[in-house]
C-alpha positions in Angstrom: -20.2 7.2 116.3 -23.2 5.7 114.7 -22.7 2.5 112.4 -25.1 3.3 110.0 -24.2 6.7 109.1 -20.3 6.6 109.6 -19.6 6.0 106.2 -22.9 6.1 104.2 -26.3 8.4 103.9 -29.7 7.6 105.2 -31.3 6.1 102.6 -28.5 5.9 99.7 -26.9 2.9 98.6 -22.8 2.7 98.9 -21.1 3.9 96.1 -20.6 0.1 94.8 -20.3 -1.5 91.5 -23.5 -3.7 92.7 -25.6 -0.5 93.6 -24.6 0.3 89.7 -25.3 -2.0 88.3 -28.9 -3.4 89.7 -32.9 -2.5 88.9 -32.7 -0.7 92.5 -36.5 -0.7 94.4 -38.5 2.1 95.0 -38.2 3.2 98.1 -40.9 1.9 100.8 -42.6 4.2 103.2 -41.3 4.9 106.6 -43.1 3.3 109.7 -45.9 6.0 111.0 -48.2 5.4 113.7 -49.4 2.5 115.6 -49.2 -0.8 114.2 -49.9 -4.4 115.0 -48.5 -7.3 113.5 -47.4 -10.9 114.5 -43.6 -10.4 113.8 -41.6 -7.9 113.5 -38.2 -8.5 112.1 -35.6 -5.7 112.1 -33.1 -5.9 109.4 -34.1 -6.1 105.7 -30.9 -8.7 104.6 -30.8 -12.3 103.8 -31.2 -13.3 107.5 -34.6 -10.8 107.7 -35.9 -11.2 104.1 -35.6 -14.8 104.3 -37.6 -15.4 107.9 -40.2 -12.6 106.2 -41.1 -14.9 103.0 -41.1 -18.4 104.9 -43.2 -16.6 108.1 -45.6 -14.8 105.0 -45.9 -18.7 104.1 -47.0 -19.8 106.9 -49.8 -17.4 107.3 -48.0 -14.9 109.6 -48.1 -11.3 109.2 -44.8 -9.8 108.9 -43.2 -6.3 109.1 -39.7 -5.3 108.7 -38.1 -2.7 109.7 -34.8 -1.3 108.3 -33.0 1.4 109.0 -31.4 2.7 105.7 -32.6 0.7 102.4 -33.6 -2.9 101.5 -30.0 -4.5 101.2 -28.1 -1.6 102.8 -25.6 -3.5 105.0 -23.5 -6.1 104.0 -26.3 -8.3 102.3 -25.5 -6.4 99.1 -21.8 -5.8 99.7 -20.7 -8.6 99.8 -18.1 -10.9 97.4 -21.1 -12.9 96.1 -19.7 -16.6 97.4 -22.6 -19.4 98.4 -20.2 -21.7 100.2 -20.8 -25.4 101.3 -20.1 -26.1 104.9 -20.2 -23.5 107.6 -17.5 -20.8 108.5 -15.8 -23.4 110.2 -14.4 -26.8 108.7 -16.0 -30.2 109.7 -13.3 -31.8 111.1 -12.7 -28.4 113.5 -16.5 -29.1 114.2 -16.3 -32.3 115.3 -13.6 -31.7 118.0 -16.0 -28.4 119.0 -19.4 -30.0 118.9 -18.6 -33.9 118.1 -19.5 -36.3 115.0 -23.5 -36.3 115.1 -23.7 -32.8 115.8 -21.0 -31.4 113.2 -22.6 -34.0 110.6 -26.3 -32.2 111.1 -24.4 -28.8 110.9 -22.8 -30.0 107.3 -26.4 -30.8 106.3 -27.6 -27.5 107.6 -25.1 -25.9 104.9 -26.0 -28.2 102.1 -29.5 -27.3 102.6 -28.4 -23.6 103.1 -27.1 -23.4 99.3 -30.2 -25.1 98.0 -31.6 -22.5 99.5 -30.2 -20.0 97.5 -30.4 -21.7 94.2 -33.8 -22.2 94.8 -34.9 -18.4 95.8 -32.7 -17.1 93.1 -33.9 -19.4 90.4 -36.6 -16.7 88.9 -34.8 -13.3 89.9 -33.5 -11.5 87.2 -29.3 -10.7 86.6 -29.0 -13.2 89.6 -27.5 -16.7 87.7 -26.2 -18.9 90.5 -22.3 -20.1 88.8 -21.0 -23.3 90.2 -17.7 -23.8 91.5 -15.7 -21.7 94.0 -11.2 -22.8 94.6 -10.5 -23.1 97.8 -6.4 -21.4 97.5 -3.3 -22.5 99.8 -1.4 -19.4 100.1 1.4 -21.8 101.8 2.9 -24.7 100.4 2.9 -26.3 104.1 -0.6 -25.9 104.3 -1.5 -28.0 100.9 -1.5 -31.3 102.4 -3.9 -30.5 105.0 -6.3 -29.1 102.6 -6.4 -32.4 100.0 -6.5 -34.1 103.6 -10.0 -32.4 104.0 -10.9 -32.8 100.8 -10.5 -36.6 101.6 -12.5 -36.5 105.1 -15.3 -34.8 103.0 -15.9 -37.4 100.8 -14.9 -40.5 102.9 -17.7 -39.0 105.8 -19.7 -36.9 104.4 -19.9 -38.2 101.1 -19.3 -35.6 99.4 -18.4 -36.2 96.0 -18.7 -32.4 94.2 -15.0 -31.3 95.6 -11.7 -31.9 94.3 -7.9 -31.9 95.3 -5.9 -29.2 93.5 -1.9 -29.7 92.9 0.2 -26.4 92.1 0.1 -26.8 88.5 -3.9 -27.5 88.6 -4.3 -24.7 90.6 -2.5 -22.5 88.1 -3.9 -23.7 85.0 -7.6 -22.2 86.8 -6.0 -19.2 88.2 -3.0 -17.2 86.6 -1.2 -16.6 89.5 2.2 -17.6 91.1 1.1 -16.9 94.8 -0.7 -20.3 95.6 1.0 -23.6 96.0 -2.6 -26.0 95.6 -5.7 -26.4 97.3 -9.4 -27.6 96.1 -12.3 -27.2 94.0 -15.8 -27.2 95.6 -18.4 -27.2 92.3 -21.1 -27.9 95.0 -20.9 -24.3 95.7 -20.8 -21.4 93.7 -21.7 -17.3 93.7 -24.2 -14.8 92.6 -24.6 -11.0 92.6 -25.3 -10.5 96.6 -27.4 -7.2 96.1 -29.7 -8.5 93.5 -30.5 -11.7 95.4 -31.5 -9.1 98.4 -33.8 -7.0 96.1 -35.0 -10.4 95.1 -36.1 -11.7 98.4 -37.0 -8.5 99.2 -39.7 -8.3 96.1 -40.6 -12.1 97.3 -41.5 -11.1 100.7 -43.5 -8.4 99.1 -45.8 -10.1 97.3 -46.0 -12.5 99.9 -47.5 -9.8 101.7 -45.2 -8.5 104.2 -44.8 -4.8 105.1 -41.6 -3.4 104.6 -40.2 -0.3 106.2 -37.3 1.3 105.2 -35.1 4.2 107.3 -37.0 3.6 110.0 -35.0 2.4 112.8 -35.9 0.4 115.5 -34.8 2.9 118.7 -35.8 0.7 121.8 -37.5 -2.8 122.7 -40.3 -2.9 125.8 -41.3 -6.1 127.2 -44.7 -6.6 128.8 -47.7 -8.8 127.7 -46.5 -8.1 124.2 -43.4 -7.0 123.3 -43.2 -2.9 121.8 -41.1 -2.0 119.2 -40.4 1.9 119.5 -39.3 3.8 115.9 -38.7 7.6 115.3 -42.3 7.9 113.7 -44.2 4.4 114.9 -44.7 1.7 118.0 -44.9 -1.3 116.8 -46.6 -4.4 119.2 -45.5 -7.7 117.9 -46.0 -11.5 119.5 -42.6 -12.3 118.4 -39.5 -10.4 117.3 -36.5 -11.4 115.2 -32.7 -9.5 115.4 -31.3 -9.6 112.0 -28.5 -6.8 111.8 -25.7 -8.5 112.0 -22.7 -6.3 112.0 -25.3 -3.2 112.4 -26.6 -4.4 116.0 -25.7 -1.0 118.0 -27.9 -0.3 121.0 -30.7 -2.3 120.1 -29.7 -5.6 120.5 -27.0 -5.0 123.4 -27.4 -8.5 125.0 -25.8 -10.1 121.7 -22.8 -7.0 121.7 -20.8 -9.8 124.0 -20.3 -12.2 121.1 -20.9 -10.3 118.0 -18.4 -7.3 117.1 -18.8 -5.4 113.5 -15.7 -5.6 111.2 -14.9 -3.6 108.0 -14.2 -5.0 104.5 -13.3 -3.7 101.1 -13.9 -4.6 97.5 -12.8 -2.9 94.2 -14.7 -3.5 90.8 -12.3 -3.6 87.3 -12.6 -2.1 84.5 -14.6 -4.3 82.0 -12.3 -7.2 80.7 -12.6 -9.2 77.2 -13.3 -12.7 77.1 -10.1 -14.0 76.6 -8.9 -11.3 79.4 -11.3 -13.4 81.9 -9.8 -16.7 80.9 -6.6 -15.4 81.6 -7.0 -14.7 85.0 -9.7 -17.3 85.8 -11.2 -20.3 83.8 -14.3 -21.0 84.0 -15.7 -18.7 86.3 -15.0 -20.0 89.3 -14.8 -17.9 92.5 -11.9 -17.9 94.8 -11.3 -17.6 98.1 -7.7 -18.3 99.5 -6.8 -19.7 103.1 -5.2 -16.6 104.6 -6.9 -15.6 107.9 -7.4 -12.3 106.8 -9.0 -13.5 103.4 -8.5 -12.8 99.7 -11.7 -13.6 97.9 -12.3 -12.7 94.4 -14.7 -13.4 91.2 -15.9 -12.3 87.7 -19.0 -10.0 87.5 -21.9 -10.7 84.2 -19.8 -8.1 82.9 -16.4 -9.7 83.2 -15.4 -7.0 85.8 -12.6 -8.4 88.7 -14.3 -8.1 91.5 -11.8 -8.2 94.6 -12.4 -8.4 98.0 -9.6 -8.1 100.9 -8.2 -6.3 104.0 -10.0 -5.4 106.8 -10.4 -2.6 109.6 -11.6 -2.4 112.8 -12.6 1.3 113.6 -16.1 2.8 112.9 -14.9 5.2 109.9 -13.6 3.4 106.1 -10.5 4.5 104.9 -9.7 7.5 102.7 -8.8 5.6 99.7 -10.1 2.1 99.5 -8.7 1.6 95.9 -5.2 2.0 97.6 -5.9 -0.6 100.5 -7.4 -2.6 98.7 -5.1 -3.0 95.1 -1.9 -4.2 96.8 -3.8 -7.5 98.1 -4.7 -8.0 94.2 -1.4 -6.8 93.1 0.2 -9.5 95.3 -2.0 -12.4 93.2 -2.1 -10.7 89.9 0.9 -8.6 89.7 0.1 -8.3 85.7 -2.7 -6.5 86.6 -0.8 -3.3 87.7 -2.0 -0.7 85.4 -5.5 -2.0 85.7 -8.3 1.1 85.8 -10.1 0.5 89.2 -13.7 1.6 88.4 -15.5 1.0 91.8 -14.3 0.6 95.1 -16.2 0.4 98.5 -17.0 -0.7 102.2 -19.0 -2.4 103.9 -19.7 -3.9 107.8 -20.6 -7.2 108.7 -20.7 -9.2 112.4 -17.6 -11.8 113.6 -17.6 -13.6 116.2 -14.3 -15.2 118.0 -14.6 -18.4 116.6 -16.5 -17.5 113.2 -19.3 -19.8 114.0 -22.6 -17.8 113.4 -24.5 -16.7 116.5 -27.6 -18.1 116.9 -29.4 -16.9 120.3 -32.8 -16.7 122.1 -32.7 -13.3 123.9 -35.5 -13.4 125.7 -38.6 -15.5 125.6 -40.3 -14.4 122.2 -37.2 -12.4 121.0 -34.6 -14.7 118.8 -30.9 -13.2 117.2 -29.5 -15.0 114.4 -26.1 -12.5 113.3 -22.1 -13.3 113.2 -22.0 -14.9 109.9 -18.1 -13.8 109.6 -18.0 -13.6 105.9 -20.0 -16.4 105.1 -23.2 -15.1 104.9 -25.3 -15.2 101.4 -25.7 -19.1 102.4 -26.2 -19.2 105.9 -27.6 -15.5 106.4 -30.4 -16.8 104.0 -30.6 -19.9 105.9 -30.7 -18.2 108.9 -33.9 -16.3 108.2 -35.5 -19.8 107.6 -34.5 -21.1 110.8 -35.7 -18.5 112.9 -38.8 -18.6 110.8 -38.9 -22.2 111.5 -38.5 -21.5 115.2 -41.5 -19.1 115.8 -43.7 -21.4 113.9 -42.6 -24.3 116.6 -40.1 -26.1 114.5 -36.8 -25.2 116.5 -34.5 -28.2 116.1 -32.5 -26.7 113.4 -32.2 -23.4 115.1 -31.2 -24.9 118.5 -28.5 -27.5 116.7 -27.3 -23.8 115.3 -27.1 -22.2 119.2 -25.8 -24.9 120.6 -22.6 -24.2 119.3 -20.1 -22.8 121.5 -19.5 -19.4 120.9 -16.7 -17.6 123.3 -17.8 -14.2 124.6 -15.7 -11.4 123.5 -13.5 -10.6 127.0 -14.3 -7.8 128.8 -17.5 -7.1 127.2 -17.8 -4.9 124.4 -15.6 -1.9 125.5 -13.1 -4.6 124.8 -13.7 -5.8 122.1 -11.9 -3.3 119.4 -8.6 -3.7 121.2 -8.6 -7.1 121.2 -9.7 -8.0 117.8 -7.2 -5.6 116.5 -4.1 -7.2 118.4 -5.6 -10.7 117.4 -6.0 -9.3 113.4 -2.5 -7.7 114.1 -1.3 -11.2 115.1 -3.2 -13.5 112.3 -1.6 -10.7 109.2 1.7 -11.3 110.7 1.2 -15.1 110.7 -0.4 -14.7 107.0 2.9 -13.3 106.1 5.2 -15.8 107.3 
């Protein structure tokens, strides 16, 4: 079964409150023909868009191909959170990687959601809104996470975070089902698909060629490296993997350490004003510390927009309303009779240890994918890393491989069955 058509058409949008809501493009022209270019990039995301506009800086000339539309995967699916740090804490960092390296890989994220900020700063319906609660879904669990909060700002000086007792916590967040946790102001969300139309108008106009459903079918190395698509081959110096979750065939080297995963969101009815503050003050984002992760925020529009649960085959389920409304129920059990106005899917990449994978995969071909849910920062990073690398600046990309990042075992005809029973595992564990 094919990713990119399991659940969606070629060349529509999902059937999501963000596809509703933005100013979508016109559709670019399919790849035809022979064509020449410096880099080609395939995937039109953050990771894609973002090593398009800082290559078109440098003077490169760019093409990206994508297989559905500008945004398709989970670029603009996504909850909308621009997180500090990477998927993994610092102090879990340091034991993996040690001090030096974990402190450059802190920096990396800082940098990361500057880097947001700063592309988003002109786009239209794309405000950047500080402040995102970090929520302990276990009262054993609070201590560690004012215990981080503490390591933050005694060694990484970071001062914009904030220890959060029960009663702290529930005066932000009308809820009974979190026992404390912290508030990082340093990072904050935005609406994901309009920031991907954003960069995507950005790379535009800096001049690079965008191609939409035209999908890259196979890769041929020689003196330069081919591109073959249904209609077009395309001959590029240097070429740059950005699917992430959507990887399939063409990029089966990376298939060892990068497995696609399903998540689901549902969109509110519009709220009031004072409905909002009821739920959550001052619209802050949430995210809580289950493994299997409850993330949730207000829309422009004051629409709850909540993301949880997670599946594992190819096909979405039946009714993602359903799946995805007992999750909320369990946080905001007042919200029962709530109408549910949107709700959809989408696929992005994990990796074992939900570290981003960050890979050369042969000797002009670089992979940056396996953002594991924490991708509108370091997606968008990404693309400026590997742009950064082509150019000859590879420091920052290389402190981002050098990571340790486990292979799937057994390759990737194991990888469904074992991600399941380890998912299987981490709900129980949520639930205790």
């Amino acid at each position: 079964m094919d990713l990119l058509t399991a659940n969606d058409k070629i060349g529509e949008y999902p059937s999501s409150y963000y596809a509703w809501n933005s100013m979508l493009l016109p559709p670019f022209e399919i790849a035809k023909g022979e064509l020449k270019f410096d880099v080609c990039i395939v995937g039109a995301g953050y990771t894609g868009l973002s090593a398009a506009i800082h290559l078109a800086e440098k003077g490169y000339k760019v093409i990206v191909l994508e297989a559905q539309r500008v945004g398709f995967g989970a670029s603009g699916r996504n909850g909308g959170q621009v997180g500090t740090g990477q998927r993994v804490n610092q102090m879990d960092l340091e034991s993996l990687v040690g001090n030096d390296h974990a402190h450059r890989l802190w920096d990396i994220s800082l940098e990361a959601v500057e880097l947001v900020k700063s592309l988003s700063n002109d786009m239209p319906n794309c405000t950047f809104q500080n402040g995102i609660v970090n929520a302990s879904h276990k009262k054993s669990i609070v201590s560690g996470e004012h215990h981080y909060v503490d390591h933050l700002k005694k060694y990484y000086n970071y001062k914009k975070i904030q220890k959060l007792n029960k009663e702290q916590l529930q005066n932000i967040i009308n809820t009974e089902a979190y026992f404390g946790g912290s508030l990082d102001t340093g990072s904050g969300h935005i609406d994901p698909l309009n920031f991907v139309l954003g960069l995507a108008k950005k790379a535009h106009f800096a001049g690079v060629k965008i191609f939409e459903k035209t999908r890259a079918l196979e890769i041929l190395q020689g003196s330069s490296t081919v591109i073959k698509t249904p209609q077009s081959k395309v001959t590029a110096n240097y070429v740059i993997f950005a699917c992430n979750g959507y990887q399939g065939a063409i990029n089966k080297k990376n298939s060892n350490w990068v497995m696609p995963i399903n998540n689901f969101i549902v969109a509110t009815r519009q709220m009031s004003e004072i409905e909002q503050e009821r739920l959550i003050k001052n619209n802050y984002a949430v995210a809580d510390t289950k493994f299997i992760v409850n993330y949730f925020r207000f829309s422009k529009d004051r629409r709850l927009l909540f993301g949880g649960s997670e599946s594992y085959g190819y096909k979405f389920p039946k009714n993602i309303e359903e799946k995805v409304r007992k999750p909320m129920l369990n946080i905001f059990p007042q919200l029962k009779d709530v109408k549910i106005d949107f709700s959809w899917g989408g696929t992005l990449g994990i990796t074992m240890n939900r570290m981003p994978y960050f890979s050369k995969v042969d000797k002009n071909i670089i992979s940056a994918s396996g953002y594991s849910g924490h991708g509108v920062a370091m997606a968008t990073m990404g693309g400026k890393l590997a742009a950064m690398a082509i150019s000859g600046q590879a420091e920052k990309f290389d402190l981002m491989a050098k990571v340790p990042t486990p292979k799937f075992p057994g390759g990737g005809s194991f990888q469904k069955p074992l991600l399941v029973l380890a998912m299987l595992w981490f709900s129980l564990r949520d639930k205790l």
